[in-house]
C-alpha angles and dihedrals in degrees: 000000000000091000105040075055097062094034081070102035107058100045085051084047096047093052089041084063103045087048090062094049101051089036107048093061085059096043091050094051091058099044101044083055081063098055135091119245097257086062098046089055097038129128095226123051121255108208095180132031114225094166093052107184121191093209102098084059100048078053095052091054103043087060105126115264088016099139088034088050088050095051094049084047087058110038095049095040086049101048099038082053091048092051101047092052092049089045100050100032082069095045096044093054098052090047087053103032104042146035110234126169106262090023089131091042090062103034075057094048082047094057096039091058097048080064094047110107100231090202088077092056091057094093093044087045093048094053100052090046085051089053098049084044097234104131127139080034137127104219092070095055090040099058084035095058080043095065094038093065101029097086091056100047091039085066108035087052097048098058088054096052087053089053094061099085111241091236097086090043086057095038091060086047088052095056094048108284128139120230085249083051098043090053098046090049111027104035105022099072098044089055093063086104089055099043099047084050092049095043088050089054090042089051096049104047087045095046093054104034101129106162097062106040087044091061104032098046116038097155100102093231097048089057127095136225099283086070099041088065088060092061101080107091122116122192087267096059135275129340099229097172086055092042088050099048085043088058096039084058099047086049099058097064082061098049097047090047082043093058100031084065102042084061089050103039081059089047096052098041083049092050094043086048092052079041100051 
């Protein structure tokens, strides 16, 4: 019994730990966005503002370009995401659905590009934006962000689309559909756990990229919210109260889609499996 108790303590206890260390930095982000000022700069660490104040947050708002700033974030995160779903549903489908001369080559080139550090290709990137005269817009970082994404979310959705066993496929071609059709009403709906994994991971990689915004873009309205938490300094040093509201507020839109999919991504694998 001693040790079937133990058997069940310490890996509760394990995860317990780990828990603490990747939470307590987020939770000491939020809270010290709640503090005064005395408390943010204080010897001797405050773990819970009594004294919550909202006026870091008034400040990180009334940062110039912030609901411009917000709009660019969106629209660019959204439609890079769009696009890389559309793109590599297609692709994915073909890797995992047909034979085709050079398939292996470029299973090979997808996976090769989801390696590649994309930090050393700024300079390359900056220079053909610059030819085609599109800096300080927001296409460029848009089909960048895109590409960035697209290898991850080829090969995550192809093995789910290899997952989903070709009889059914056949069967809906049986019974007079088309392949198009096959696909839009066989497979599409049991790939909803793929695609909101693959969405949340799209969003995320979108919603932070700093490097290449911070080259391409430098007219202030044509930036996006990474830059805006790097506005925050006085001549007597950072604002951390202000840095730390400003975070706590870029943070949120990830949590809520993060959450959002999670609740979907349960949803879809529950509805292909009555399916199914």
């Amino acid at each position: 019994m001693r040790r079937s108790l133990l058997g069940r303590t310490w890996p509760n206890v394990v995860a317990a730990g780990l828990f603490v260390f990747f939470a307590f930095p987020v939770y000491w982000m939020f809270s010290t966005a709640f503090k005064p000022n005395k408390d943010v700069i204080s010897e001797t660490p405050v773990f819970v503002p009594f004294d919550a104040t909202l006026k870091h947050f008034g400040t990180a708002v009334d940062a110039d370009n912030f609901w411009t700033l917000v709009g660019n974030s969106f629209t660019v995160t959204v439609c890079a995401v769009l696009l890389s779903l559309l793109i590599a549903l297609l692709a994915s489908f073909a890797i995992a659905r047909m034979r085709f001369k050079g398939r292996k080559s470029f299973v090979l080139a997808v996976m090769m590009a989801q390696m590649a550090p994309w930090e050393v290709m700024t300079i390359a990137i900056y220079m053909i934006v610059r030819d085609k005269d599109m800096l300080n817009s927001l296409v460029p970082l848009t089909l960048f962000y895109m590409i960035m994404v697209l290898p991850f979310t080829i090969w995550t959705l192809r093995g789910f689309i290899a997952a989903v066993p070709k009889e059914l496929e056949e069967s809906a071609m049986v019974d007079g559909c088309t392949r198009t059709q096959a696909f839009v009403k066989v497979i599409f709906p049991l790939l909803a756990p793929g695609l909101m994994s693959t969405s949340l991971f799209g969003f995320i990689t979108a919603w932070n990229e700093f490097p290449l915004v911070l080259i391409l873009n430098k007219d202030p309205e044509a930036q996006t919210l990474p830059l805006w938490l790097t506005q925050f300094q006085t001549a007597f040093g950072d604002d951390w109260g202000a840095t730390m509201a400003a975070s706590s507020m870029f943070t949120v839109p990830v949590l809520v889609v993060f959450l959002f999919l999670q609740r979907k991504a349960v949803g879809g694998m529950t509805a292909g499996a009555v399916k199914g």
